[in-house]
Structure formats: structure tokens, C-alpha cells
C-alpha positions as a Python dict, from the first residue, in 0.01 Angstrom:
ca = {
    (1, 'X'): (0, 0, 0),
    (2, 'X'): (-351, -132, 75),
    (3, 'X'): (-391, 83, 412),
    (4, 'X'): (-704, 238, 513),
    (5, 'X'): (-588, 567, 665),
    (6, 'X'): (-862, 878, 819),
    (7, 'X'): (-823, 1214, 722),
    (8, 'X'): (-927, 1470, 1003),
    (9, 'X'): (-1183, 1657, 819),
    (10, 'X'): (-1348, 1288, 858),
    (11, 'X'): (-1332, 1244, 1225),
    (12, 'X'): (-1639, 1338, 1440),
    (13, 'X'): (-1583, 1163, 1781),
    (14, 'X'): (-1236, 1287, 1880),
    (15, 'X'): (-1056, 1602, 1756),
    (16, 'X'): (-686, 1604, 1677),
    (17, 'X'): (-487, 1869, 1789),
    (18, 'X'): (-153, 2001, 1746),
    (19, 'X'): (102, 1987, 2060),
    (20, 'X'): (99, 2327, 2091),
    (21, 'X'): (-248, 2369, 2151),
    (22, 'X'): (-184, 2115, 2459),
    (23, 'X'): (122, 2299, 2580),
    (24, 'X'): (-84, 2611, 2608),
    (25, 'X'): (-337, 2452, 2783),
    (26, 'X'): (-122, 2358, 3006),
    (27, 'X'): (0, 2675, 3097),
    (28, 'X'): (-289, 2758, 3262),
    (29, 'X'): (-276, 2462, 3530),
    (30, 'X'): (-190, 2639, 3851),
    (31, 'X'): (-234, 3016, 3740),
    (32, 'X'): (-419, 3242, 3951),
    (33, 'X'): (-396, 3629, 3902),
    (34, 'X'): (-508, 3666, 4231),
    (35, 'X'): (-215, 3481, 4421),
    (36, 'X'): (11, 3605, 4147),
    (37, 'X'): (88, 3264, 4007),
    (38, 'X'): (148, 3254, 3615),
    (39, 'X'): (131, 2876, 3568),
    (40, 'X'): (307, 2613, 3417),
    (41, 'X'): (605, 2707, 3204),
    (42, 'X'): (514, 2566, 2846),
    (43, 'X'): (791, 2296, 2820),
    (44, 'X'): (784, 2050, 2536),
    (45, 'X'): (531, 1765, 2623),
    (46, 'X'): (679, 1464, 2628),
    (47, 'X'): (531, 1075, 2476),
    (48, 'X'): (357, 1020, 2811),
    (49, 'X'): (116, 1354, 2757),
    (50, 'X'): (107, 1290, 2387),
    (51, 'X'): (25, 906, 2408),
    (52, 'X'): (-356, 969, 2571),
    (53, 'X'): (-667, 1065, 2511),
    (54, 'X'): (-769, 1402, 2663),
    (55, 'X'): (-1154, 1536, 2758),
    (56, 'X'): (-1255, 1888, 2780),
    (57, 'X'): (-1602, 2027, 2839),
    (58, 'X'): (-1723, 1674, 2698),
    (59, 'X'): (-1500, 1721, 2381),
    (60, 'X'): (-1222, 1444, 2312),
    (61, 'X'): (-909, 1535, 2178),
    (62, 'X'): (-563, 1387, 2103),
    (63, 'X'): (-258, 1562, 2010),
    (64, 'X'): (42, 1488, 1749),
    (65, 'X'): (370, 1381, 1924),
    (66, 'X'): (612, 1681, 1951),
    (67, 'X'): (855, 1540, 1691),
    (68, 'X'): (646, 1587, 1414),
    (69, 'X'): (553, 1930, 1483),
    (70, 'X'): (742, 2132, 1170),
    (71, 'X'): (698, 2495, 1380),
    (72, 'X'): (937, 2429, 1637),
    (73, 'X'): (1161, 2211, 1522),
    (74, 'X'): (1293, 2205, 1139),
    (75, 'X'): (1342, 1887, 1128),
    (76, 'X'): (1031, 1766, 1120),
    (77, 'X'): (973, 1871, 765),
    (78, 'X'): (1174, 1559, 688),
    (79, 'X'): (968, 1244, 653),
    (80, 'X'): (1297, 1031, 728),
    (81, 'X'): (1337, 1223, 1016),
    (82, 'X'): (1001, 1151, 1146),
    (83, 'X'): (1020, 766, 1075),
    (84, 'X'): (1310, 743, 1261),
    (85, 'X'): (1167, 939, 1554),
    (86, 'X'): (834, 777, 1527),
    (87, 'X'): (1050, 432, 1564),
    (88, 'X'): (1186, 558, 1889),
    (89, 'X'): (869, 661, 2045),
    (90, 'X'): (716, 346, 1965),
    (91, 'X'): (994, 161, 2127),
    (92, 'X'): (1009, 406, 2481),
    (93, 'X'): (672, 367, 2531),
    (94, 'X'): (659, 20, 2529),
    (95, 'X'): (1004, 0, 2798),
    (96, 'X'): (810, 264, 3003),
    (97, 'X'): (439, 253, 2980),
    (98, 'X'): (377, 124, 3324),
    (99, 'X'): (134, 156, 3569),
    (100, 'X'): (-91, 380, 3388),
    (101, 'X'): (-463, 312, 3287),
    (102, 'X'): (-526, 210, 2963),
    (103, 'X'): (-309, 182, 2667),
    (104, 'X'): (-133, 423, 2452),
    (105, 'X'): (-247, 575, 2139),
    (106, 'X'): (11, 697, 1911),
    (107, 'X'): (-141, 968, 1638),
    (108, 'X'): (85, 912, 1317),
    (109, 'X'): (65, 1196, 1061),
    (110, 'X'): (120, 1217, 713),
    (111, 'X'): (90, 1619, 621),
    (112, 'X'): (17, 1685, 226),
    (113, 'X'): (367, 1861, 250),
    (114, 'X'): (549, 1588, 347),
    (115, 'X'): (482, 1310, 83),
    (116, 'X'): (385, 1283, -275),
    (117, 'X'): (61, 1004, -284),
    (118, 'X'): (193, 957, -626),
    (119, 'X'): (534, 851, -479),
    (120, 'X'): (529, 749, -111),
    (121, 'X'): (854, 721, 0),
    (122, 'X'): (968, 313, 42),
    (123, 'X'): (1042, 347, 461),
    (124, 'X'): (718, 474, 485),
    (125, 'X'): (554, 205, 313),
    (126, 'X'): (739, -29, 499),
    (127, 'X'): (688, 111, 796),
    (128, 'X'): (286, 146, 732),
    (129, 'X'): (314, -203, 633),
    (130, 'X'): (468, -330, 958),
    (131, 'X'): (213, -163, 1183),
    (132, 'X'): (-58, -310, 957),
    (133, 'X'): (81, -639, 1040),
    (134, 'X'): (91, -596, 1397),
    (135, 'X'): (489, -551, 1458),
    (136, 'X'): (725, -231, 1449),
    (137, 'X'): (1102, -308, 1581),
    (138, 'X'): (964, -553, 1812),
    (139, 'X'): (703, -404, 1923),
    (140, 'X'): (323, -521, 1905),
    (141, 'X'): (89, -241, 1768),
    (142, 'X'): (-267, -242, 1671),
    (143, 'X'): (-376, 3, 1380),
    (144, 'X'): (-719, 111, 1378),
    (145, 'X'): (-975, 396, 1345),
    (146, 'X'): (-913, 618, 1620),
    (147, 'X'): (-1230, 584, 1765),
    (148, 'X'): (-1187, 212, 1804),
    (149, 'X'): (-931, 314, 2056),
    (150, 'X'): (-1164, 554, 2310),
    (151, 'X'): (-1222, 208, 2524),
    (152, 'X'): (-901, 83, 2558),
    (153, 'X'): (-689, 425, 2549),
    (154, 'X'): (-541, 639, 2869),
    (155, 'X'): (-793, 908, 2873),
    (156, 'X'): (-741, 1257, 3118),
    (157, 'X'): (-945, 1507, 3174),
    (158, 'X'): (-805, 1867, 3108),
    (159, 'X'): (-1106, 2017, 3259),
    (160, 'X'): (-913, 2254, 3501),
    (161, 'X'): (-852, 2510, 3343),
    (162, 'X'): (-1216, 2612, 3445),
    (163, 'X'): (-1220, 2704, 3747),
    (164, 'X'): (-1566, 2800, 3889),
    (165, 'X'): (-1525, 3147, 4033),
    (166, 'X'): (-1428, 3204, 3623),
    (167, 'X'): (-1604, 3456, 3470),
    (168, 'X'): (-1532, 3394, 3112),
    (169, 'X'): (-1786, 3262, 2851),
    (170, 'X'): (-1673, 2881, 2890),
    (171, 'X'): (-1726, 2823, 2542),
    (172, 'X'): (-1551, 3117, 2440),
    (173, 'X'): (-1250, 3056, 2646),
    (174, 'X'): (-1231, 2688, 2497),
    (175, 'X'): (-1206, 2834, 2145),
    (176, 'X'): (-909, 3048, 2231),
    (177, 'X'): (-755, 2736, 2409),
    (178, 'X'): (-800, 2518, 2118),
    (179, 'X'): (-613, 2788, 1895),
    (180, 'X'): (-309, 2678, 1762),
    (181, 'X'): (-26, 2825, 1449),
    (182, 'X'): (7, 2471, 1368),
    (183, 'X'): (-338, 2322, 1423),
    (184, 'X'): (-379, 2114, 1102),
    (185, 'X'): (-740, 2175, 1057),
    (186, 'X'): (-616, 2411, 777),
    (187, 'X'): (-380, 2142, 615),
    (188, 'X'): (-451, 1832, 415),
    (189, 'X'): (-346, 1570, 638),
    (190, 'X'): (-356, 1236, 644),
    (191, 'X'): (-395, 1039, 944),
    (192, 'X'): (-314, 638, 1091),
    (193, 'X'): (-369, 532, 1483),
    (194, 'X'): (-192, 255, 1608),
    (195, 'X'): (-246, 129, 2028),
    (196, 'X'): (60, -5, 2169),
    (197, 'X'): (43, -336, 2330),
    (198, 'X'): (260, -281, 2560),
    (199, 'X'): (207, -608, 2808),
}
């Protein structure tokens, strides 16, 4: 195909993280044993939470759209599936990326178990191809390193979850967080970024 793609054992700058791990993260915004509150129910995040950049105790991370995570949803164990989705996510966060700093950043994965490198599949290509060149269904994209993206990108910080009367090992607590069934630092994966120009 000619495409430069990153695999994550290559990144050093920003880690990428499965949605799960950001869903349980989550959980923890408003809980406090104390008043009794348990937090935020872990709902699916939607292409809003999964579209920036996140920092936490001066790490960077992103996380995979929800669609292409294969432990909740079946589904996504089918490439054709996830090209289709993919399309779709593309196309509602250009209609409703507004008002929010910074662009989005849409992590694209292609897992080991997914495709064959001897035989990619011919939507992907095309669809790799049409990102390269700028355009997917009418929609401008940029495709880049993922660090070329920390500038122009949405980032939020998801430093809360420390709160400072907390009297676990920070570090310790951040390792648990960033725990995950489906974290695919244990997976060959393959990785492409895209920015979408939404304006």
C-alpha cells in the first residue's frame, strides 16, 4: 500500500489505551466513600471522549474508539465491520465537532488478529489509501505520527481522580487505573492517526 503506519511498542510520547481503561477511570470522577458516592456509572464512551488527547500525572494517553473494542462487542472482530463504523465516526465528528479546543484525533487500529499483512483486505486498502490522500467520504483528514498531533489535538486532563486528602501511593494507584483485559500492550497491533479537519 505504501503507508507508513506505528506500532505501539514504538511510541514513547503518548500511550494508547484501550476504552476500557478510560471508562474505568472514569468511574472514579465524583466518588467519595466518605459521602457515600460511588461515581460515575461506566457507560460506553462515546467519539467525543475517544477523539482527544488525555494527561495524567504528566503521562499522555489516547484511547481506541469503542467500536473496535472486540471484548464487548463481537462485532468488532470483523474488519468490515470496523471500516464501516470507522466511516461513520469520521463523518459525526466532522457534523458535530464544534466549539471544542483543538482538533480531533482518531486512533485507527489494525490488531494482528484482524488482518493477514500477506493479504490485506481491498476496503482496507482503499480506505488507508483515501486517508493518505487527505479525503474519507467527504471528509478532510490528515494522517500522521501521532505525536505530530499533541499541538493541534483536544487534550484533557484526567488528573482528578487524585484527590489530595488520597492516601494511596499515586504511582501505584495509576498502574491499577491504567489496567485493562483489552489493553493491547500484549497484542501485535498496528497503528495509523489521522486529525480531522473539521472547519
Amino acid at each position: 500500500v505504501g503507508i507508513h503506519i506505528q506500532q505501539i511498542k514504538d511510541l514513547d510520547l503518548i500511550q494508547v489505551r484501550s476504552v476500557q481503561v478510560l471508562q474505568n477511570i472514569y468511574s472514579h470522577l465524583g466518588r467519595n466513600e466518605r459521602l457515600g458516592l460511588t461515581g460515575r456509572p461506566s457507560f460506553d464512551m462515546g467519539p467525543f471522549s475517544t477523539s482527544k488527547l488525555y494527561t495524567i500525572c504528566g503521562r499522555t494517553l489516547v484511547f481506541t474508539p469503542s467500536f473496535m473494542d472486540q471484548h464487548t462487542f463481537y462485532l468488532a472482530s470483523d474488519i468490515d465491520y470496523i471500516i464501516d463504523r470507522f466511516r461513520t465516526y469520521i463523518a459525526f465528528l466532522n457534523r458535530n465537532w464544534n466549539n471544542i479546543t483543538g482538533r480531533p484525533v482518531v486512533v485507527f487500529v489494525l490488531r494482528s488478529d484482524l488482518i493477514d499483512v500477506d493479504s490485506i483486505p481491498k476496503n482496507v486498502v482503499q480506505t488507508l489509501k483515501k486517508i493518505k490522500a487527505g479525503y474519507t467520504n467527504g471528509v478532510r483528514v490528515h494522517m500522521g505520527k501521532l505525536e505530530d498531533f499533541i499541538n493541534t489535538s483536544c487534550v484533557a486532563s484526567l488528573d482528578f481522580v487524585f484527590r489530595e486528602d488520597d492516601n494511596e501511593d499515586v504511582e501505584e494507584k495509576l498502574m491499577e487505573l491504567l489496567q485493562s483485559n483489552s489493553d493491547f500492550n500484549q497484542m501485535s497491533t498496528f497503528l495509523s492517526y489521522q486529525n480531522v479537519d473539521y472547519r
